[in-house]
C-alpha positions as CSV (number, residue, x, y, z in Angstrom):
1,X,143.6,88.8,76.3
2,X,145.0,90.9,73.5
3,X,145.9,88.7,70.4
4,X,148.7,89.4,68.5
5,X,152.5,88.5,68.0
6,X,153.1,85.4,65.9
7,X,151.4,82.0,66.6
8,X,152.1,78.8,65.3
9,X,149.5,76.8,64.1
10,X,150.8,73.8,65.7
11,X,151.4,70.5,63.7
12,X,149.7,67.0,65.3
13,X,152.3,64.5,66.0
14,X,152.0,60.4,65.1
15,X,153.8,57.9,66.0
16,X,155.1,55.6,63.0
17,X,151.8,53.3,63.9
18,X,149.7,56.5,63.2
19,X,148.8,57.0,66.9
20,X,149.0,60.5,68.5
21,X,152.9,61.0,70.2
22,X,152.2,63.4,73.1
23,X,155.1,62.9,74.5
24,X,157.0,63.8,70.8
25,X,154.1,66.8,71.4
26,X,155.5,68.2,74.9
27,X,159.0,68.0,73.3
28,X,158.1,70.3,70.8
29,X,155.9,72.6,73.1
30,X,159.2,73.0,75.8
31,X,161.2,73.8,72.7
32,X,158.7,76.7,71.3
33,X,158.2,77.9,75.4
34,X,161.8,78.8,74.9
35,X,161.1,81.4,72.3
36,X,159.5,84.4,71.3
37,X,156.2,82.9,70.0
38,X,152.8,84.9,71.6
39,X,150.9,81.3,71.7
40,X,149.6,78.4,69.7
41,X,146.9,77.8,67.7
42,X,145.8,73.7,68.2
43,X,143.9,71.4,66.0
44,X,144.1,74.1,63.1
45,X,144.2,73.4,59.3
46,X,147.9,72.2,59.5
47,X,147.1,70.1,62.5
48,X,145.5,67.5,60.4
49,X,141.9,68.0,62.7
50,X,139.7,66.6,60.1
51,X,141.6,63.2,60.4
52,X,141.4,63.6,64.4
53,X,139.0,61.7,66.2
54,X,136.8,63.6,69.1
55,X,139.0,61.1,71.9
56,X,142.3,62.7,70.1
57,X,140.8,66.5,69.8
58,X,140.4,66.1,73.4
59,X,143.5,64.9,74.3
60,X,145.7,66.9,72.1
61,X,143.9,70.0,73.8
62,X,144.9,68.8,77.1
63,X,148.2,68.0,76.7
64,X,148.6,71.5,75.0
65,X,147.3,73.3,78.0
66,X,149.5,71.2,79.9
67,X,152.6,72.0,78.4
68,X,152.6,75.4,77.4
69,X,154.6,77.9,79.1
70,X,152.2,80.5,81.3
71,X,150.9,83.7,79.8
72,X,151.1,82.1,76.3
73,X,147.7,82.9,73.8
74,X,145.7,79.3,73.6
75,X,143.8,79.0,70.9
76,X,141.7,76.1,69.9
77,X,140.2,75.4,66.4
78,X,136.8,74.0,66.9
79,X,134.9,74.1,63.9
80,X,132.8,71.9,62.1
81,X,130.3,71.6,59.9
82,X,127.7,71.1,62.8
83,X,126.5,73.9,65.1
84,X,126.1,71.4,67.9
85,X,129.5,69.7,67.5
86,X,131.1,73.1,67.0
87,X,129.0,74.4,70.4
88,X,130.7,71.1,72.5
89,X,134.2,71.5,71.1
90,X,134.4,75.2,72.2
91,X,132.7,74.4,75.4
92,X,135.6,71.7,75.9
93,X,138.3,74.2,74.6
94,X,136.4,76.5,77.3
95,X,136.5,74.0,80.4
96,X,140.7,73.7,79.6
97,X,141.3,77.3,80.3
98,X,141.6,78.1,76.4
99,X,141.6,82.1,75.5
100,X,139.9,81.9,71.6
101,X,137.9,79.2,69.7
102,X,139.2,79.3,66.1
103,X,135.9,78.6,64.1
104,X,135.9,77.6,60.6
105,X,133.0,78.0,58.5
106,X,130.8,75.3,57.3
107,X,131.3,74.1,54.0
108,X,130.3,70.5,53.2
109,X,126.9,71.6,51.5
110,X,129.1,74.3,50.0
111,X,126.3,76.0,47.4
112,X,124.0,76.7,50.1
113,X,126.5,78.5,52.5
114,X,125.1,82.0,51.6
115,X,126.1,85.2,53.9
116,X,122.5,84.3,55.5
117,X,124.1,80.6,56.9
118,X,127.3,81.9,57.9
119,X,126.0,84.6,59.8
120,X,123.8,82.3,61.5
121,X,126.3,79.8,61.6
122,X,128.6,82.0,63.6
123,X,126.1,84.2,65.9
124,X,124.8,80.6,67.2
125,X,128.4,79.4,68.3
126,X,129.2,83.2,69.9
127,X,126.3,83.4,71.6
128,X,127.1,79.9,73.4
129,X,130.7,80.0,73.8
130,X,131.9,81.1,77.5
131,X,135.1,81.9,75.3
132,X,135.8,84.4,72.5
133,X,135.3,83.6,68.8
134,X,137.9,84.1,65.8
135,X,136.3,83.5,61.9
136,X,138.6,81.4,60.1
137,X,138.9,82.1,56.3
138,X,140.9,79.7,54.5
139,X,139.0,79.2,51.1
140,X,141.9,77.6,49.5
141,X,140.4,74.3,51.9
142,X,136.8,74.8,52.6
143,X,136.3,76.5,49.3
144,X,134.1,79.0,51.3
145,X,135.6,82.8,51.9
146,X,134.3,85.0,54.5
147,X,133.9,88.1,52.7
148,X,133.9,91.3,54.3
149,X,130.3,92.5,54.5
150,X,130.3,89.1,56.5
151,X,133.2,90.0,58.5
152,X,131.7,93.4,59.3
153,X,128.1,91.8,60.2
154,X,129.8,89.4,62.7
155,X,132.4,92.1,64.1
156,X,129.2,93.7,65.8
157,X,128.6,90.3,67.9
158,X,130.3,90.7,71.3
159,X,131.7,87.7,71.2
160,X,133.4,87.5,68.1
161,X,136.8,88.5,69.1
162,X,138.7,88.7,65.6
163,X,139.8,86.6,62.3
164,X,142.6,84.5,61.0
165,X,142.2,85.4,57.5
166,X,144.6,82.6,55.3
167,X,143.5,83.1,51.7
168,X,146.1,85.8,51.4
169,X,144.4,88.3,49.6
170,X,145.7,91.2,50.9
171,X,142.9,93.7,49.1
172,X,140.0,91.4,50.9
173,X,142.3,91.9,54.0
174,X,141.9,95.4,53.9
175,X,138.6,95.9,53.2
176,X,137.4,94.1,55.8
177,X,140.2,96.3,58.5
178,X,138.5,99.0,56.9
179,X,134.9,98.1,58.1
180,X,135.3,96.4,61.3
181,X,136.2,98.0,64.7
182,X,139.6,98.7,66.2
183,X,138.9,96.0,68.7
184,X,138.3,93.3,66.2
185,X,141.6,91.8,66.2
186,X,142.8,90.2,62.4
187,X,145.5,87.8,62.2
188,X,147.2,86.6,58.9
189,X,147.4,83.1,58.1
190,X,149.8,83.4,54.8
191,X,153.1,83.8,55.9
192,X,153.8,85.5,52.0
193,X,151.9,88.5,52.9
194,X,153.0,89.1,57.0
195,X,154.3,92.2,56.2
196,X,152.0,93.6,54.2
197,X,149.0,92.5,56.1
198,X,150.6,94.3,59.0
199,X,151.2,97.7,57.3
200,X,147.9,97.7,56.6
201,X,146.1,97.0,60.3
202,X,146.6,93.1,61.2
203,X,148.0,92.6,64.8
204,X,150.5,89.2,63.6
205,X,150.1,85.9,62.2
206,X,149.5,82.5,62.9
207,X,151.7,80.4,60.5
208,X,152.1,76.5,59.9
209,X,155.4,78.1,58.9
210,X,156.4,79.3,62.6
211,X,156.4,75.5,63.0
212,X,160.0,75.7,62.2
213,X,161.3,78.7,61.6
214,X,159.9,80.5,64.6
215,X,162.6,82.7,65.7
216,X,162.7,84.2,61.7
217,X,159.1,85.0,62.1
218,X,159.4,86.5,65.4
219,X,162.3,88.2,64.5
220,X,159.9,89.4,61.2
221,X,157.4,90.4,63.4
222,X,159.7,92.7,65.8
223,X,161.1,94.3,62.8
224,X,157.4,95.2,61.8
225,X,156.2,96.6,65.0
226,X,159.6,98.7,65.9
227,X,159.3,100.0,62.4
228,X,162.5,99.0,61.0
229,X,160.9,98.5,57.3
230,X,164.5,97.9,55.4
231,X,164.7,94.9,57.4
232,X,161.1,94.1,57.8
233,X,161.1,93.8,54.1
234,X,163.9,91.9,54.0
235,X,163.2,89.1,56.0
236,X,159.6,88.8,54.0
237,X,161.1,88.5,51.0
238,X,163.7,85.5,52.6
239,X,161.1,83.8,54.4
240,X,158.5,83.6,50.6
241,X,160.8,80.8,49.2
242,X,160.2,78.2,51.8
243,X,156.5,79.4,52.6
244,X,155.6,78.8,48.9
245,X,157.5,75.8,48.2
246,X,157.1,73.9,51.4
247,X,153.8,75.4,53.3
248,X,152.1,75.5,50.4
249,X,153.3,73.3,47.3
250,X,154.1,69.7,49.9
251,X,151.8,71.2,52.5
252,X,151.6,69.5,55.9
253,X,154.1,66.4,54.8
254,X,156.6,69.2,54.0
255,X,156.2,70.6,57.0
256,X,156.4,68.0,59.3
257,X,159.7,66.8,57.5
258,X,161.1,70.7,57.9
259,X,160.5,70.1,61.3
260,X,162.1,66.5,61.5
261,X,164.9,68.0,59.9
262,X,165.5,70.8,62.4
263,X,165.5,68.6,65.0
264,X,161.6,69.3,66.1
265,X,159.4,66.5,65.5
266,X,157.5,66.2,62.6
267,X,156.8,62.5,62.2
268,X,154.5,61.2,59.7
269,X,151.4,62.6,58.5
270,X,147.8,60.9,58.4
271,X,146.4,58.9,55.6
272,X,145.4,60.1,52.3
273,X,148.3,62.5,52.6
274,X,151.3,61.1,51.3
275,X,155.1,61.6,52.8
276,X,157.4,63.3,50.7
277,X,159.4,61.5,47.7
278,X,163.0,61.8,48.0
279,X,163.7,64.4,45.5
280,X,161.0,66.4,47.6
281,X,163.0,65.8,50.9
282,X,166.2,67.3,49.0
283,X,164.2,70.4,47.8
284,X,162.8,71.0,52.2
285,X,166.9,70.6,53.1
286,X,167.9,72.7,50.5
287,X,165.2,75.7,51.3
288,X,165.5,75.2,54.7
289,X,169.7,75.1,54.7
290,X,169.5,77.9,52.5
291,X,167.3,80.2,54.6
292,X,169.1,79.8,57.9
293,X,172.6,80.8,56.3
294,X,170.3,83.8,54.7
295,X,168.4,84.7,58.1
296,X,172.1,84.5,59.6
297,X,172.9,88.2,58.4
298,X,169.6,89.7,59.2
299,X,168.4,88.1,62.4
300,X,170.2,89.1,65.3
């Protein structure tokens, strides 16, 4: 399956008693089926994995598969610090019907992840998976960046599909398009840099963002691809003020309260992360008020 379009990397939802809502979950999921979205990515950086369980990894994968609308990209994030564990997650993801693992590097023992581990790392998990593999960089959370003589050595491995690359550095971004294959498919993660990362060889992006405001991205994404640049760059520069402030200033509580305010559901996220203050909740209304009336004269 060819991956590109724009992805969202789907937000977990908890009840008020902290327990996973998969019924809030399917709500959400019949909503997205109704748009343009290319797939979703689950248990991902903005769905809160590290605070999941293996029982609740399990289950949110299933219900996922369950409720997604046919011919939609799955994609599973499965990795952890362990080979093993990573090996049994992607095997699981595998079993479901999923189309990509999403693999994270390790990072816990952070100064001894030399190029050395990470290839190793990664060639172990390909050569087990019965599904593709995508390398995950997102240094601003594991504080490890896959650098592109790492991306190049793994783009060789047959079953290392592609990248989400989320540090958005768009210069590291193009040096590694310029040293791995045409068939190595890369995927933004920072909705700041969609456009550019595109003009430059990425096939579309998979955004905690397109959590809610997925017809704007979509409607970015068209633009991109049909190479209408005046209003490409347009919609990029409307979308930065809610990506910066709410993605990445109040992170996952901002967006899950974006979402609660559009009507998705965001509900509450896990403990040590905090729910927004009220003067915060003003600022998500504000952006995200703003940026529909703004999107109103662009998007048709």
């Amino acid at each position: 399956m060819m991956l590109n379009g724009i992805i969202p990397a789907l937000t977990t939802p908890f009840d008020e008693n902290g327990a996973l809502a998969v019924d809030r979950l399917r709500e959400n999921i019949i909503r997205y089926n109704a748009t343009g979205l290319s797939g979703y990515l689950v248990a991902g950086s903005t769905g809160e994995t590290p605070f999941l369980d293996r029982a609740e990894f399990d289950r949110l994968l299933s219900a996922v598969r369950e409720f997604a609308a046919p011919g939609r990209i799955l994609i599973a994030g499965t990795g952890v610090d362990s080979v093993a564990e990573t090996i049994s997650r992607t095997e699981f993801a595998a079993k479901l019907g999923y189309h990509f693992a999403l693999v994270c590097p390790p990072c816990f023992y952070k100064p001894m992840m030399s190029s050395l581990v990470l290839v190793e790392y990664y060639r172990r998990v390909a050569d087990a998976s019965r599904i593709p593999i995508l390398l995950y960089s997102v240094p601003q959370f594991t504080g490890v960046a896959l650098e592109a003589d790492v991306v190049a050595r793994l783009s060789e491995h047959p079953n290392i599909a592609g990248m989400k690359d989320s540090s958005g550095n768009v210069d590291r971004l193009g040096q590694i398009l310029a040293l791995v294959p045409d068939n190595f498919h890369v995927m933004t993660g920072a909705s700041t840099t969609i456009y550019p990362s595109m003009a430059i060889g990425a096939k579309g992006a998979i955004l905690a963002l397109a959590d809610f405001v997925p017809e704007a991205c979509v409607a970015l994404y068209d633009a991109i691809v049909a190479g209408e640049s005046a209003k490409a760059l347009e919609l990029q520069r409307r979308l930065i003020p809610a990506s910066k402030k709410i993605v990445g200033e109040f992170g996952i509580s901002g967006v899950k309260y974006a979402m609660d305010f559009l009507r998705y559901y965001g509900g509450p996220a896990r403990r040590p992360l905090l729910p927004l203050g009220e003067a915060q909740k003003r600022e998500v209304e504000a952006l995200v008020s703003k940026g529909a009336t703004a999107f109103a004269g662009v998007v048709e």
